[in-house]
DSSP file (Angstrom, degrees, kcal/mol; ACC not computed):
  #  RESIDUE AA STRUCTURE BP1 BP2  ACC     N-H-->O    O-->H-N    N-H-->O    O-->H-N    TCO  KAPPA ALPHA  PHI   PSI    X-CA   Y-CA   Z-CA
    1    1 A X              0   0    0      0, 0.0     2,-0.2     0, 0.0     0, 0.0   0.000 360.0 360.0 360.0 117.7    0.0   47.7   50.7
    2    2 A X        -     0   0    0      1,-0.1     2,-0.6     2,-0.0     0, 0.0  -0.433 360.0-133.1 -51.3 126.1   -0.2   49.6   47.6
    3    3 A X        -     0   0    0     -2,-0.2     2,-0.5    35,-0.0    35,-0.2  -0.761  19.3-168.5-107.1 123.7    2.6   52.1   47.0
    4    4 A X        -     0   0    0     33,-1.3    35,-0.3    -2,-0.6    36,-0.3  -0.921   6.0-179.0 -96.9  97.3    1.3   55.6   45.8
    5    5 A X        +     0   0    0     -2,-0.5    35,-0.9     1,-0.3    34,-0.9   0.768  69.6  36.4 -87.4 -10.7    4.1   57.7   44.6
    6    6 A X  E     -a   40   0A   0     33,-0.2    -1,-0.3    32,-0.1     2,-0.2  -0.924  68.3-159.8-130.1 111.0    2.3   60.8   43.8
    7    7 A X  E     -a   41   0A   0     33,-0.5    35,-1.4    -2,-0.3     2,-0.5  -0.423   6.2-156.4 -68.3 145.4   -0.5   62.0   45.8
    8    8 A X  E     +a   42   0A   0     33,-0.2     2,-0.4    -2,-0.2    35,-0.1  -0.972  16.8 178.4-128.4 119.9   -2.7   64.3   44.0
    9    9 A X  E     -a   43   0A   0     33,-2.1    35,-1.2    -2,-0.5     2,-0.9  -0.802  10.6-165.8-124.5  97.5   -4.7   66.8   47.2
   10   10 A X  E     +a   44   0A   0     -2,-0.4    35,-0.1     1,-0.2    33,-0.1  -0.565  28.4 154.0 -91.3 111.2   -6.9   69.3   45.3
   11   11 A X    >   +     0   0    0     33,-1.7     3,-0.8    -2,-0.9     4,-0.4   0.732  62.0  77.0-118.1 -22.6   -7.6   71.7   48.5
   12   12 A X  T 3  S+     0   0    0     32,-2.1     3,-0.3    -3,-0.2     2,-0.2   0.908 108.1  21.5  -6.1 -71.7   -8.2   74.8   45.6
   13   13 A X  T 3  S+     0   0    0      1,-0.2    -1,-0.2    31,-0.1    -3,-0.1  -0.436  96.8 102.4-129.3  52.4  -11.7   73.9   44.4
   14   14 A X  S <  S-     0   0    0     -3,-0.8    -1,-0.2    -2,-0.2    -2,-0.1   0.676  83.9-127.5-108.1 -51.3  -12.8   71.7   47.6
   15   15 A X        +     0   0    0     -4,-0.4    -2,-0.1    -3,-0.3    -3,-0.1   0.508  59.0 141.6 113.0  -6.3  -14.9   74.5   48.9
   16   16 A X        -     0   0    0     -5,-0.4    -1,-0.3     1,-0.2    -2,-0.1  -0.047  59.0-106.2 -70.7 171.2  -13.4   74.4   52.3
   17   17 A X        -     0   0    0      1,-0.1    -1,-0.2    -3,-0.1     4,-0.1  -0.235  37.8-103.4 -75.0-167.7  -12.7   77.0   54.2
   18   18 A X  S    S+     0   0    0      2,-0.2    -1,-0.1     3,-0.1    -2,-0.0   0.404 127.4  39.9 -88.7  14.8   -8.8   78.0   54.5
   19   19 A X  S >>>S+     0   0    0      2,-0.1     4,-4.2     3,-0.1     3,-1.0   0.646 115.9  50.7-107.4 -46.4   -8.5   76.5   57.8
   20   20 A X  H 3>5S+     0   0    0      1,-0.3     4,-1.0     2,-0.2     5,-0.3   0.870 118.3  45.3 -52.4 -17.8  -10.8   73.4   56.8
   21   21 A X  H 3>5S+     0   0    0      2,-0.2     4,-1.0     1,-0.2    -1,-0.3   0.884 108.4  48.2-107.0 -20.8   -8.4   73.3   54.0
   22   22 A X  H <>5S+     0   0    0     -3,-1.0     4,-4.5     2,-0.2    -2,-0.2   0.751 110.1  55.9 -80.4 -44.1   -5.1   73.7   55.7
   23   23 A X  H  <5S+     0   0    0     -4,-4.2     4,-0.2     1,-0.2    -2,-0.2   0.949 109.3  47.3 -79.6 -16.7   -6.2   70.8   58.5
   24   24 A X  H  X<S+     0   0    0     -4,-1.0     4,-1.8    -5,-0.5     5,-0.3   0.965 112.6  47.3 -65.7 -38.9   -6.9   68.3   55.5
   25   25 A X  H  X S+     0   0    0     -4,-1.0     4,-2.8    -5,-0.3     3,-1.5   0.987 113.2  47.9 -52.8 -60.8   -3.5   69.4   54.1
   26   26 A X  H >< S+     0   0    0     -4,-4.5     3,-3.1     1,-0.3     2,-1.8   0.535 121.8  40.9 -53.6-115.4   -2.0   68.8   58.1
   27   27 A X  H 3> S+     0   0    0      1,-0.3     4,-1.4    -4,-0.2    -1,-0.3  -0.012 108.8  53.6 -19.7 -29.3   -3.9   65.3   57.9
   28   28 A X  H 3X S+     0   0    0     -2,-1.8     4,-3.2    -4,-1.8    -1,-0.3   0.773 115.1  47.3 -70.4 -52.9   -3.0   64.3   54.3
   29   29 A X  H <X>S+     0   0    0     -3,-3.1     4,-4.3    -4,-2.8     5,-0.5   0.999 111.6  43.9 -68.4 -71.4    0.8   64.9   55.4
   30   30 A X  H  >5S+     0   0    0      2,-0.2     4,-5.3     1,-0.2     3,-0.5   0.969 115.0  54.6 -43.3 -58.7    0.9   63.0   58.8
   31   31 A X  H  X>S+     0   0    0     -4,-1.4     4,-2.4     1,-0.3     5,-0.6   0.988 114.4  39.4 -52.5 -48.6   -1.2   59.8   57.1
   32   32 A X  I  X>S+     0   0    0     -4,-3.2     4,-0.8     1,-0.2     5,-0.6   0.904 114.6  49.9-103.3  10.8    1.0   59.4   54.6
   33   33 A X  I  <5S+     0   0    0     -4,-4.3    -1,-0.2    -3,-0.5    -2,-0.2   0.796 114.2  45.7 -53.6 -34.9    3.9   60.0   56.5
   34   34 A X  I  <<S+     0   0    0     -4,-5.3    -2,-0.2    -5,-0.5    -3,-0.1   0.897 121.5  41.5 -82.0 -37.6    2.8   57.5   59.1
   35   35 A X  I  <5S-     0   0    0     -4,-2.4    -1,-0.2    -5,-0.4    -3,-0.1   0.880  84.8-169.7 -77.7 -33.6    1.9   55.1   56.4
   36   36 A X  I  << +     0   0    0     -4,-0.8    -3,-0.1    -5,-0.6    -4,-0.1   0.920  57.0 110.5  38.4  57.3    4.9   55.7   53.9
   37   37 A X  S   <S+     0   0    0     -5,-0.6   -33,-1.3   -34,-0.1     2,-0.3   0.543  71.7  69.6-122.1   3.5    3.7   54.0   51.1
   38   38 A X        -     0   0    0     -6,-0.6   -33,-0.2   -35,-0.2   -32,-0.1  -0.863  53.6-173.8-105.9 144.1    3.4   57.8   49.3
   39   39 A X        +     0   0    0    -34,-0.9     2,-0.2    -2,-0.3   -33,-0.2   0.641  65.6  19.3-109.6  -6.3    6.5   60.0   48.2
   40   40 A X  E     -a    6   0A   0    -35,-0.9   -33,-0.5   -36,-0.3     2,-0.3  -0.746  56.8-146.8-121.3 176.2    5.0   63.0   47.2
   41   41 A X  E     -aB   7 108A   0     67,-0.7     2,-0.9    -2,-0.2    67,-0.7  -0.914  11.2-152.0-132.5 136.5    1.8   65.3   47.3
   42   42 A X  E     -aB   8 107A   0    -35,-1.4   -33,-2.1    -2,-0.3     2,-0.9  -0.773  14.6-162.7 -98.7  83.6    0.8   67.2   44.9
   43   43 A X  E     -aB   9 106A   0     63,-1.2     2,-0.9    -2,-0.9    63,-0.6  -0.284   6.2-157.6 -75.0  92.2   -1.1   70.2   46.9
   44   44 A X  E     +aB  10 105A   0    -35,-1.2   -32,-2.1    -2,-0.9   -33,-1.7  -0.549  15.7 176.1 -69.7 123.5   -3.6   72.3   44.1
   45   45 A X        -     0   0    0     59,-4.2     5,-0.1    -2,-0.9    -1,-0.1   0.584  37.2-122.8-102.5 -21.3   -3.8   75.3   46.0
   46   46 A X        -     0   0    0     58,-1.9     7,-0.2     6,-0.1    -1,-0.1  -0.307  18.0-107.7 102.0 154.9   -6.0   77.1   42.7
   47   47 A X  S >  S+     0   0    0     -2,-0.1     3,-0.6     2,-0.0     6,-0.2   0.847  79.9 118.7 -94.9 -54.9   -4.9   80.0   41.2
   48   48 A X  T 3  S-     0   0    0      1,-0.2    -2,-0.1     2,-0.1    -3,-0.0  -0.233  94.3 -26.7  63.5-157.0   -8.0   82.6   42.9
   49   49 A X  T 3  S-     0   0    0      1,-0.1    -1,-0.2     0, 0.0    -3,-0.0   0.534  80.4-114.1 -58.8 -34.1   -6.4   85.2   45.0
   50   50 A X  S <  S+     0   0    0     -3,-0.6     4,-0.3    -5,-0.1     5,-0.2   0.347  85.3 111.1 105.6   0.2   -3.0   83.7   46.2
   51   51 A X  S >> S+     0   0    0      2,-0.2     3,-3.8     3,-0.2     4,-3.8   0.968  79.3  35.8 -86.5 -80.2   -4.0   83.6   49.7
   52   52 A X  H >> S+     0   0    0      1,-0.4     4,-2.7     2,-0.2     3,-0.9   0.837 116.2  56.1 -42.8 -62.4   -4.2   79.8   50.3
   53   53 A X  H 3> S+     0   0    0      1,-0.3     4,-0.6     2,-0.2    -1,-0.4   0.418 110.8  46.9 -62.8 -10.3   -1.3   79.2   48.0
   54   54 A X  H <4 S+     0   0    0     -3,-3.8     4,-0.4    -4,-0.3    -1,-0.3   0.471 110.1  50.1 -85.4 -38.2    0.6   81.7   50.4
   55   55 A X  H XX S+     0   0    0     -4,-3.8     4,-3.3    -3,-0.9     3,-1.4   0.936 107.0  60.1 -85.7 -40.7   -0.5   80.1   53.5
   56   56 A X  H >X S+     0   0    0     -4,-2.7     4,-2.6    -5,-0.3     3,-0.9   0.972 109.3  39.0 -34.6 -83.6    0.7   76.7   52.0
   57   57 A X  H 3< S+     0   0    0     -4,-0.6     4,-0.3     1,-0.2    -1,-0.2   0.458 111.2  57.2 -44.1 -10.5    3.9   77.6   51.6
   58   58 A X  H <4 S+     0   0    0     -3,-1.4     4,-0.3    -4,-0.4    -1,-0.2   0.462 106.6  46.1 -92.7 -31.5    4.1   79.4   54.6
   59   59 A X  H X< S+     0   0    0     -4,-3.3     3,-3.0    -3,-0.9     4,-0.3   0.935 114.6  57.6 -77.6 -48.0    3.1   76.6   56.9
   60   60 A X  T 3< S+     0   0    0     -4,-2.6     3,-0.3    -5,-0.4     7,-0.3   0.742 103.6  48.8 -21.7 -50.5    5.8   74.3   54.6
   61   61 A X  T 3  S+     0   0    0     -4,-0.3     3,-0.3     1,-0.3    -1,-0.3   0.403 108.2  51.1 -92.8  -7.2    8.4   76.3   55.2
   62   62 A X  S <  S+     0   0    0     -3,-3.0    -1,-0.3    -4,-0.3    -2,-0.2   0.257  95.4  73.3-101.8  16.1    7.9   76.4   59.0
   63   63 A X  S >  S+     0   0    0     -4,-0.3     3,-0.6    -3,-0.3     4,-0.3   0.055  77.4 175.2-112.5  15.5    7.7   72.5   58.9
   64   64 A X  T 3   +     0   0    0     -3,-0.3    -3,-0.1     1,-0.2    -2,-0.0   0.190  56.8  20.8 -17.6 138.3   11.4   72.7   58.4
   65   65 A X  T 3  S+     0   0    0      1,-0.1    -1,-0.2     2,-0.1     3,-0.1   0.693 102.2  95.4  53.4  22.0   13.0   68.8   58.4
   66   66 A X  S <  S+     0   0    0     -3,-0.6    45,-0.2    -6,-0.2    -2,-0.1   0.822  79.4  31.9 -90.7 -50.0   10.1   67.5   57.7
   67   67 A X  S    S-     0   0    0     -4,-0.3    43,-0.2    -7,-0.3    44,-0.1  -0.420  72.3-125.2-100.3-175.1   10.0   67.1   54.3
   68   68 A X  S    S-     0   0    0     41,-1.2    42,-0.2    42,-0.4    -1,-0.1   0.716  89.9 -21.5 -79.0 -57.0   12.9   66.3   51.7
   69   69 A X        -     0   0    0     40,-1.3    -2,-0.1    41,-0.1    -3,-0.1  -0.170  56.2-132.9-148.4-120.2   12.2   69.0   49.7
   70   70 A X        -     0   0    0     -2,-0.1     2,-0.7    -3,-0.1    38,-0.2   0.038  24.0-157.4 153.6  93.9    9.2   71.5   48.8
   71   71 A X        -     0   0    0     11,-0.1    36,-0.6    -2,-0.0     5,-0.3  -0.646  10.1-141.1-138.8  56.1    8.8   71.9   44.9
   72   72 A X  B  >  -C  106   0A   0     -2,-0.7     4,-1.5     1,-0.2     3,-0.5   0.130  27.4-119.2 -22.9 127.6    6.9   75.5   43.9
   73   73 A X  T  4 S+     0   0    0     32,-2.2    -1,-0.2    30,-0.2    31,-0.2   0.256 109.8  54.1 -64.4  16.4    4.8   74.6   41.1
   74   74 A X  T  4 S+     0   0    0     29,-0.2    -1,-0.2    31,-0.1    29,-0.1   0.582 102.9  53.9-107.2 -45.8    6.9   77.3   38.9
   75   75 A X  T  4 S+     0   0    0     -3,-0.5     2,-5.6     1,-0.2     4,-0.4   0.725  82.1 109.5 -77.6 -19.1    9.9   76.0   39.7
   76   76 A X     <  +     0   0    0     -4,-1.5    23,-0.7    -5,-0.3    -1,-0.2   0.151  51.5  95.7 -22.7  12.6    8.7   72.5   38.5
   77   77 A X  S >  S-     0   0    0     -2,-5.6     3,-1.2    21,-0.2     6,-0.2  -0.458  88.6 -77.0-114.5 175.9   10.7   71.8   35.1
   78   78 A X  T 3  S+     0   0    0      1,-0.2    -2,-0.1    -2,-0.1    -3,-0.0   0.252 116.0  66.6 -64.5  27.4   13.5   70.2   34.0
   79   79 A X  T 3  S+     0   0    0     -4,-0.4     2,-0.6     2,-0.0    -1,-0.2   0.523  81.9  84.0-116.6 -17.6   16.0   72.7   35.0
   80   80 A X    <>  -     0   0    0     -3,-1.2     4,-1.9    -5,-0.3     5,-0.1  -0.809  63.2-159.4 -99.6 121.1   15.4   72.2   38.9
   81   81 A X  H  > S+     0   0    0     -2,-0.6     4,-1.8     2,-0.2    -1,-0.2   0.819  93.6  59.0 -86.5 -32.5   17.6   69.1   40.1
   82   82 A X  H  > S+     0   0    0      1,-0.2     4,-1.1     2,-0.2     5,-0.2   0.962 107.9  42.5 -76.8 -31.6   15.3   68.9   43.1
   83   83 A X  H  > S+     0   0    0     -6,-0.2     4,-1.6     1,-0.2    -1,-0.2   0.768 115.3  51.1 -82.6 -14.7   12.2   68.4   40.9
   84   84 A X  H  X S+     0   0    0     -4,-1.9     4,-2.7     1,-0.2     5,-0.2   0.945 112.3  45.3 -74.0 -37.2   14.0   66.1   38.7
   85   85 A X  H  < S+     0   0    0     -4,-1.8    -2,-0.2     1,-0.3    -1,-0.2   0.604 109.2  54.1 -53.5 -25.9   15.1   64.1   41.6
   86   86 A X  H >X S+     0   0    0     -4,-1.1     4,-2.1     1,-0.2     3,-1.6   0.804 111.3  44.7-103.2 -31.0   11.8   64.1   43.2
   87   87 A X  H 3<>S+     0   0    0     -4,-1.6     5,-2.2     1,-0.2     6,-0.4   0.950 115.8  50.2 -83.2 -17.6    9.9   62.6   39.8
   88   88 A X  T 3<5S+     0   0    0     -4,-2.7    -1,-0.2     1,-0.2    -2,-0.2   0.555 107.6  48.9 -88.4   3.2   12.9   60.0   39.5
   89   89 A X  T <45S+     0   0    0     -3,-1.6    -1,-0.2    -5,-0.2    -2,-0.2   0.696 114.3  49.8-104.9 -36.0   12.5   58.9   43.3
   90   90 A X  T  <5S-     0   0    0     -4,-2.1    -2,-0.2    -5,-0.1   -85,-0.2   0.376 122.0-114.3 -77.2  13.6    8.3   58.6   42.2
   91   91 A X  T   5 -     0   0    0      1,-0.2    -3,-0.2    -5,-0.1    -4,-0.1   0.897  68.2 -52.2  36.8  49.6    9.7   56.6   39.3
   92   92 A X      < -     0   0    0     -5,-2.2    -1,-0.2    -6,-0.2    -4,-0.1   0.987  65.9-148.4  60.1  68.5    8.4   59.4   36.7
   93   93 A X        -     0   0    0     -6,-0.4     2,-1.7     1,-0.1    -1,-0.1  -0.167  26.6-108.5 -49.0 159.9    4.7   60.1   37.5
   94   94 A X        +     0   0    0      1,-0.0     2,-0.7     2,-0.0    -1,-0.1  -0.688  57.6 169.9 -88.7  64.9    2.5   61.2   34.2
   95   95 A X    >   -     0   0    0     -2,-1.7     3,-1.6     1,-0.1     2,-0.2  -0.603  30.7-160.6-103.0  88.5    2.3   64.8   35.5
   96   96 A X  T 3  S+     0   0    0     -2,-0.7    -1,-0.1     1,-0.3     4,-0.1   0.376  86.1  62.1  -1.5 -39.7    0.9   67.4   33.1
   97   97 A X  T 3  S+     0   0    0     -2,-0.2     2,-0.6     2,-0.1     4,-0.4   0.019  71.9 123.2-105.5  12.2    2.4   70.4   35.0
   98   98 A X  S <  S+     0   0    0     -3,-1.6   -21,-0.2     1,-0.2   -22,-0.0  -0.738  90.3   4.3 -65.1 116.2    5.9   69.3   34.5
   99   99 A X  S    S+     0   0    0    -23,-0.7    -1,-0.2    -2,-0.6   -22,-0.1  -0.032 109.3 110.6 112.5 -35.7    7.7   72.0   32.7
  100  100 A X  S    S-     0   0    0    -24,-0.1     3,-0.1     1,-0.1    -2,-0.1   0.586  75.5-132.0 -35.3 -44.5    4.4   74.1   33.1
  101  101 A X        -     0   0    0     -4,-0.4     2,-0.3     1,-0.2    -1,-0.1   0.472  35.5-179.5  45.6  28.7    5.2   76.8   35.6
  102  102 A X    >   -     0   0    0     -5,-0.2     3,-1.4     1,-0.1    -1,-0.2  -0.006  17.1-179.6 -27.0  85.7    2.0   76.2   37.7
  103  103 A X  T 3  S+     0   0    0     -2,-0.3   -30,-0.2     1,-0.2   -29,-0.2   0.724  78.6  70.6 -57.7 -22.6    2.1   78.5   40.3
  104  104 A X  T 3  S+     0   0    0    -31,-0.2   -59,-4.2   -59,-0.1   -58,-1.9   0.481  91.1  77.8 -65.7 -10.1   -1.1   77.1   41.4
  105  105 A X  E <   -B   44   0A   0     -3,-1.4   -32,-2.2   -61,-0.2     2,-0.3  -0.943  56.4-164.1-104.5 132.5    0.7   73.8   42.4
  106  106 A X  E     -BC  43  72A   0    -63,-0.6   -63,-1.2    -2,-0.3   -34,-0.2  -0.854  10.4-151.2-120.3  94.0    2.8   72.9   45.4
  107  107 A X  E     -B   42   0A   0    -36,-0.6     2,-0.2    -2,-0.3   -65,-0.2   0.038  11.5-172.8 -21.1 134.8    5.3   69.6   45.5
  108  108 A X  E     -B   41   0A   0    -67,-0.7     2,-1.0   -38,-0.2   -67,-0.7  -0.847  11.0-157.2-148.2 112.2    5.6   68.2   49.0
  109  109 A X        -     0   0    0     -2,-0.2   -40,-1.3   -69,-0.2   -41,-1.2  -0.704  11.5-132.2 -96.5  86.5    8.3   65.4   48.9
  110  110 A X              0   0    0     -2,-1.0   -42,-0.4   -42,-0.2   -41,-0.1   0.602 360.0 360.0  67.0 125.0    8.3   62.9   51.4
  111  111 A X              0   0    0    -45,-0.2    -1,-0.1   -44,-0.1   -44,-0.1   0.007 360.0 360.0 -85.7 360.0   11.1   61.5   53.6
């Protein structure tokens, strides 16, 4: 089984609706929880209105003890011990938006 440490789930510019786009998210999460060969996701929410990127985070944060951590694409840099911790547990993905302050991205780390 191939180990993926950074999922990349572009639900932004997909085309879904924001419930179509919230159950891929729910489904994205469980598979590779149940599978555990991923330790992140990396959710593009888009930048657009703010609305999906609102509801993301909102379902996140009610999914309490689920994850390890939840990594606002703003907070992303080297200054944040959880986002260093999370690329050093993904054995340093090539991610572009390191350091960035992408609000348009949302980090979901894994247990």
């Amino acid at each position: 089984m191939k180990q993926e440490y950074l999922k990349i789930l572009d639900i932004g510019h997909s085309g879904n609706s924001p419930d179509e786009a919230m159950t891929l998210l729910e489904i994205t999460v469980s598979q590779c929880s149940f599978e555990n060969k991923t330790k992140a996701i990396k959710v593009i929410t888009g930048h657009g209105s703010g609305r999906l990127r609102e509801t993301v985070r909102r379902w996140c944060n009610e999914q309490e003890g689920r994850f390890k951590e939840v990594i606002y694409g703003e907070d992303y840099d080297m200054f944040n011990k959880k986002a260093v911790n999370m690329r050093s547990d993904c054995d340093q993905p090539n991610d572009i938006d390191f350091g960035r302050k992408n609000a348009a991205v949302t980090y979901i780390w894994l247990r």
